[in-house]
DRENLO-665979 format. One record per residue (C-alpha): x, y, z; residue in three letters; chain. Coordinates in steps of 0.5 Angstrom, whole numbers. Example, Ala and Ser with C-alpha at 12.3 -4.5 7.8 and 13.67 -1.06 7.14 Angstrom:
BEGIN
+-------+-------+-------+-----+----+
!    xx !    yy !    zz !  aa ! ch !
+-------+-------+-------+-----+----+
!    25 !    -9 !    16 ! ala !  A !
!    27 !    -2 !    14 ! ser !  A !
+-------+-------+-------+-----+----+
END
This chain:
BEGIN
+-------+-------+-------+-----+----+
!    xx !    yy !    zz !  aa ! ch !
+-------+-------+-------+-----+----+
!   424 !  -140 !   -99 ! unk !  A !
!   420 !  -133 !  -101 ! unk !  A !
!   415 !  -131 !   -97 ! unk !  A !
!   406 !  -134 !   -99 ! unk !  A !
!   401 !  -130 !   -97 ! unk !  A !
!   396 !  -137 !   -95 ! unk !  A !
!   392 !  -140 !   -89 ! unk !  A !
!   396 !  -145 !   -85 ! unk !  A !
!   395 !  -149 !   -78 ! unk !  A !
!   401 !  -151 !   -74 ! unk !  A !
!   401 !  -152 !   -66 ! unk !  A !
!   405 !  -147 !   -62 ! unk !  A !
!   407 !  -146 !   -53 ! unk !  A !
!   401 !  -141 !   -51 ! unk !  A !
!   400 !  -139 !   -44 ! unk !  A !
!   403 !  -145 !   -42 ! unk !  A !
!   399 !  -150 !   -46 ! unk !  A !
!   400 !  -153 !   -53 ! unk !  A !
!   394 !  -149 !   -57 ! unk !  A !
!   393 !  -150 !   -64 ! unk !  A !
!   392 !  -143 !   -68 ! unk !  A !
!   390 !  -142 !   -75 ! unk !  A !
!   394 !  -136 !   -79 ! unk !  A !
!   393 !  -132 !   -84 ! unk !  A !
!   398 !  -127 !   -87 ! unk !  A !
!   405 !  -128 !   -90 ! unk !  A !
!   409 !  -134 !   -88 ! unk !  A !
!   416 !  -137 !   -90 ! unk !  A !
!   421 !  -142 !   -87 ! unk !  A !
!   415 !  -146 !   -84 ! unk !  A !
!   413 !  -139 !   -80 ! unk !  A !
!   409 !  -133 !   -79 ! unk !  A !
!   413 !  -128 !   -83 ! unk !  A !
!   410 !  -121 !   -85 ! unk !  A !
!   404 !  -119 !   -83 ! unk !  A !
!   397 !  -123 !   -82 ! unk !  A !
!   393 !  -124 !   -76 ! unk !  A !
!   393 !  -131 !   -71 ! unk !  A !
!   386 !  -135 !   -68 ! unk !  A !
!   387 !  -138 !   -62 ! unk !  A !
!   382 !  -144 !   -60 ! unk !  A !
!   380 !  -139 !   -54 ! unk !  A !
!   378 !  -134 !   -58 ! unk !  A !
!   383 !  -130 !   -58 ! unk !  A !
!   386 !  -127 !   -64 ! unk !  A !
!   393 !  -123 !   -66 ! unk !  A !
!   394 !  -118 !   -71 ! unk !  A !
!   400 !  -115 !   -73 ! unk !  A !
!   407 !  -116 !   -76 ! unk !  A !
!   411 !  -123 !   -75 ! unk !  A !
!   418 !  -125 !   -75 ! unk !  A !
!   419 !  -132 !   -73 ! unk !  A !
!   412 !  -133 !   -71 ! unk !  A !
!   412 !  -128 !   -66 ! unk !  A !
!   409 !  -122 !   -66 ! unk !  A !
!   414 !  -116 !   -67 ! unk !  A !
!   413 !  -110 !   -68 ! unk !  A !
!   405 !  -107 !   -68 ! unk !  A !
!   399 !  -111 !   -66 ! unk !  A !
!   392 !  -111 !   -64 ! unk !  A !
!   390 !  -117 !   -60 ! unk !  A !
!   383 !  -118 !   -58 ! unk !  A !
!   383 !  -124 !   -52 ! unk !  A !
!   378 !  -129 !   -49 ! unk !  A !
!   377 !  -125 !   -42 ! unk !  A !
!   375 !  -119 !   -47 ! unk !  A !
!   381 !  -115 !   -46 ! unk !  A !
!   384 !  -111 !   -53 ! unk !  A !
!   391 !  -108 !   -53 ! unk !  A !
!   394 !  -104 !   -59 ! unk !  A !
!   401 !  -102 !   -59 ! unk !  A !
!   408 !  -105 !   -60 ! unk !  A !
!   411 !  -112 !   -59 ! unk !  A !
!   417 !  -115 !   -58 ! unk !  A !
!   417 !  -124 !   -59 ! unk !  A !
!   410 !  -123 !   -57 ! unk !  A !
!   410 !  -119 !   -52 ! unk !  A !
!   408 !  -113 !   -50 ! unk !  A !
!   414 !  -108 !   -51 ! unk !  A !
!   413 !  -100 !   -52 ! unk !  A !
!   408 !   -96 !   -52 ! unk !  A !
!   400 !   -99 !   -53 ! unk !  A !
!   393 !   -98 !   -51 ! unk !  A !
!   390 !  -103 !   -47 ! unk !  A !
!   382 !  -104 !   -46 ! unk !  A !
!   379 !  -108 !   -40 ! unk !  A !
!   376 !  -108 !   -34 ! unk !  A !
!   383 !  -103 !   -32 ! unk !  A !
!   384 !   -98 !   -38 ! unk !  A !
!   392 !   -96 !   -38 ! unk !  A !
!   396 !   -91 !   -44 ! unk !  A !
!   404 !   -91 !   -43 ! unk !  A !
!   408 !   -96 !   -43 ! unk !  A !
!   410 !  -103 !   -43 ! unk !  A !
!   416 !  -108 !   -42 ! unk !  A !
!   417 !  -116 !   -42 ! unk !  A !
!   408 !  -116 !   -42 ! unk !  A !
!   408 !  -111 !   -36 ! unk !  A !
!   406 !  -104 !   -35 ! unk !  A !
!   413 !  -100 !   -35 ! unk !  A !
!   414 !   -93 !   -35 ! unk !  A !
!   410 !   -87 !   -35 ! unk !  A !
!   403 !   -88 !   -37 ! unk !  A !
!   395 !   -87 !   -36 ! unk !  A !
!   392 !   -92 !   -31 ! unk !  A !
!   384 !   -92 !   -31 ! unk !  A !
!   379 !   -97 !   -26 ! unk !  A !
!   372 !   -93 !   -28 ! unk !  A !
!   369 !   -91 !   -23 ! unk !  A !
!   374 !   -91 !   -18 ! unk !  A !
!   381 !   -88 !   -19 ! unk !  A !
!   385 !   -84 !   -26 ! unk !  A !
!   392 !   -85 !   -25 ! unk !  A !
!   397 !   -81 !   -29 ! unk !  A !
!   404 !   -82 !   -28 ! unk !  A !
!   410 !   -88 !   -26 ! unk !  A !
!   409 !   -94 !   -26 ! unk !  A !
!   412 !  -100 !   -23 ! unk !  A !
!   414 !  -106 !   -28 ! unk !  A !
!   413 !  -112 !   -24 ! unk !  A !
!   407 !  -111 !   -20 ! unk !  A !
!   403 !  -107 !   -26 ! unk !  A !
!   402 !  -101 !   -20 ! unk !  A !
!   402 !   -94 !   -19 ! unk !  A !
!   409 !   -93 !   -16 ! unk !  A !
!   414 !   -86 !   -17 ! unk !  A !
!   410 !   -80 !   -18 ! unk !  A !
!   403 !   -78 !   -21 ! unk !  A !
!   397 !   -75 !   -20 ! unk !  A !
!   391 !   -79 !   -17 ! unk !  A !
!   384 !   -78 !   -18 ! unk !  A !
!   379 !   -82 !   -13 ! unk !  A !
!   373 !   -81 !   -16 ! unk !  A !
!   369 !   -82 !   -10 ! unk !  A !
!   364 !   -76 !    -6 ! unk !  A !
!   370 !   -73 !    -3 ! unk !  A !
!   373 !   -70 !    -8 ! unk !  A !
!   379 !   -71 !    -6 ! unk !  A !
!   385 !   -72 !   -11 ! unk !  A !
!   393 !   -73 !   -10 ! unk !  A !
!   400 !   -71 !   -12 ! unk !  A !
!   406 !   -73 !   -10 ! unk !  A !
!   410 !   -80 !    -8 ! unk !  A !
!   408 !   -87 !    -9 ! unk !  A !
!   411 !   -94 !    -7 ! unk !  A !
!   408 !   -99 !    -9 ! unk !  A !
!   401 !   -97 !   -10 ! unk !  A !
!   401 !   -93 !    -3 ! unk !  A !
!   402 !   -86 !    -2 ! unk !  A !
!   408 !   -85 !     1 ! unk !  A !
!   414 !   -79 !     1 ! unk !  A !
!   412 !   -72 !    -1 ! unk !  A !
!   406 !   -71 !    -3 ! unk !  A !
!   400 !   -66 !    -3 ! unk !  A !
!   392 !   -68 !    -1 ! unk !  A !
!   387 !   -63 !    -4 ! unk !  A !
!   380 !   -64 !     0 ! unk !  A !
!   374 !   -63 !    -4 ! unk !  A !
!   372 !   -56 !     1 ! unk !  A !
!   379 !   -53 !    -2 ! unk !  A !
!   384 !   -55 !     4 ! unk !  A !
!   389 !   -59 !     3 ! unk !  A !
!   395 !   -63 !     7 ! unk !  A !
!   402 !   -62 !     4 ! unk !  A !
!   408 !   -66 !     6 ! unk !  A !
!   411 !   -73 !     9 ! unk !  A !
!   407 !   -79 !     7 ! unk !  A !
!   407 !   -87 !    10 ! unk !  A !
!   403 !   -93 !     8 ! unk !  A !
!   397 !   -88 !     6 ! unk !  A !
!   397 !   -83 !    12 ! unk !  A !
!   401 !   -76 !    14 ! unk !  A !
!   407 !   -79 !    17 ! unk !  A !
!   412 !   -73 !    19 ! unk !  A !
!   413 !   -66 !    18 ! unk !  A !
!   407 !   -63 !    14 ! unk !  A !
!   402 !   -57 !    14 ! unk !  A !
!   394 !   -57 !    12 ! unk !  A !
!   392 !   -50 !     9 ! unk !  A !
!   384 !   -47 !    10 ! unk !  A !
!   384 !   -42 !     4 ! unk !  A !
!   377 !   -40 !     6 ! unk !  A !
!   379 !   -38 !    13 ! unk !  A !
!   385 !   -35 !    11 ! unk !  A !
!   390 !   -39 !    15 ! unk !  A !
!   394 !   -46 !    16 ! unk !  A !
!   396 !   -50 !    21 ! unk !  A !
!   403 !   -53 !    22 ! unk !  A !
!   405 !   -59 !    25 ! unk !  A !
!   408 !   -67 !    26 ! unk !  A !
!   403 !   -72 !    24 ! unk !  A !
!   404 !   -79 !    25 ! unk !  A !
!   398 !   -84 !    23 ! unk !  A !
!   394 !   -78 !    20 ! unk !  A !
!   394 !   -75 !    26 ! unk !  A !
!   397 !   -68 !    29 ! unk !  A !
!   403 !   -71 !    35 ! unk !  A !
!   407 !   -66 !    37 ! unk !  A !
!   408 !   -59 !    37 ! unk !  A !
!   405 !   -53 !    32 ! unk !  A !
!   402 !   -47 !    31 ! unk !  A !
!   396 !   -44 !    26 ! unk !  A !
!   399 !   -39 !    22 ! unk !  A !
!   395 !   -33 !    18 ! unk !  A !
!   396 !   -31 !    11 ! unk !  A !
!   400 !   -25 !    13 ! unk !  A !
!   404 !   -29 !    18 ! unk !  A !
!   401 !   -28 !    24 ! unk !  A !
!   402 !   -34 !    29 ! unk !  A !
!   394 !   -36 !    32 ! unk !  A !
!   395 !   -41 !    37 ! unk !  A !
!   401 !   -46 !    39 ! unk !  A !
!   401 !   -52 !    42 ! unk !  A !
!   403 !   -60 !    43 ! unk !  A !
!   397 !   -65 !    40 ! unk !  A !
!   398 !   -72 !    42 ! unk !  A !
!   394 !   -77 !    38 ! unk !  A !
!   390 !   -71 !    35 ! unk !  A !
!   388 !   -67 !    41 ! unk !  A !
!   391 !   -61 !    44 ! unk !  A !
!   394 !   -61 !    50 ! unk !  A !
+-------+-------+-------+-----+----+
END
């Protein structure tokens, strides 16, 4: 049967429910096939290209929490590179509906993220550069798992300073060093919860040990 090109309404599974849909666009075999655009009772809409009544290739979606995404399908979902617009904005990647990948990931007002991110829980995890938005001024690059910064990593203060090394559940754990550009020196030590524990040394620029000595909990001995 050859393609038509009409207003249909059939009855499709939509988010775990039997919704009805009315379609406009290409239809044959009883099915969206071709381009045409989707209305859901709940408002959502899909446009895009069919194959089988799913969504294949590129598409626009409006949903009825407000979010819109534009980019590329795989049986009706997310897959490939798309543009998502809601109260979480994210550019990159996606896989089987979730954010896959290397990708841009904005929560206004609160962070700007760019790099990987971990496909089952749609969070920041591998390597990025995060941006806190907060009064501090404070940004990171390094190593996240699962949305924590955790690896090797470097902190940089909003007063120029910054923390470079070993990282766990979102504080300096491990081997690091804290560098003051405007005092023109750095400080070397173990960290463990954010704080300096064990022995280190302030360094100068030209190489000169200022102070050594054990810290415990933050405070030297």
């Amino acid at each position: 049967m050859a393609k038509q090109f009409y207003t249909a309404k059939s009855r499709e599974d939509f988010n775990g429910s039997t919704e009805p849909y009315t379609f406009t666009g290409e239809w044959e075999n009883g099915k969206p096939n071709g381009y045409g655009i989707k209305y859901y009772s709940d408002g959502t809409t899909n446009r895009g290209y069919f194959k089988n009544g799913m969504l294949n290739g590129y598409g626009v979606c409006h949903y009825a929490d407000g979010v819109v995404y534009e980019g590329n399908f795989i049986n009706d979902l997310k897959d490939g590179y798309g543009v998502e617009f809601g109260k979480i904005i994210y550019r990159g990647f996606f896989k089987e509906g979730n954010y896959h990948g290397k990708g841009v990931l904005i929560i206004p007002g609160q962070i700007d993220y760019i790099g990987d991110i971990d496909m089952e829980n749609d969070i920041m995890h591998g390597v990025g550069m995060l941006d806190f938005h907060d009064e501090k001024g404070e940004y990171y690059v390094g190593q996240l798992y699962r949305g924590k910064r955790e690896g090797y990593g470097k902190l940089i203060y909003g007063d120029g300073s910054s923390y470079e090394g070993e990282w766990k559940n979102n504080e300096q754990n491990g081997k690091g060093s804290v560098t003051y550009p405007n005092k023109g020196y750095r400080f070397e030590c173990t960290f463990r919860n954010g704080l300096a524990h064990g022995c280190g040394k302030f360094i100068s620029f030209d190489g000169r040990i200022l102070k050594e000595g054990l810290w415990i909990n933050g405070k030297i001995q």
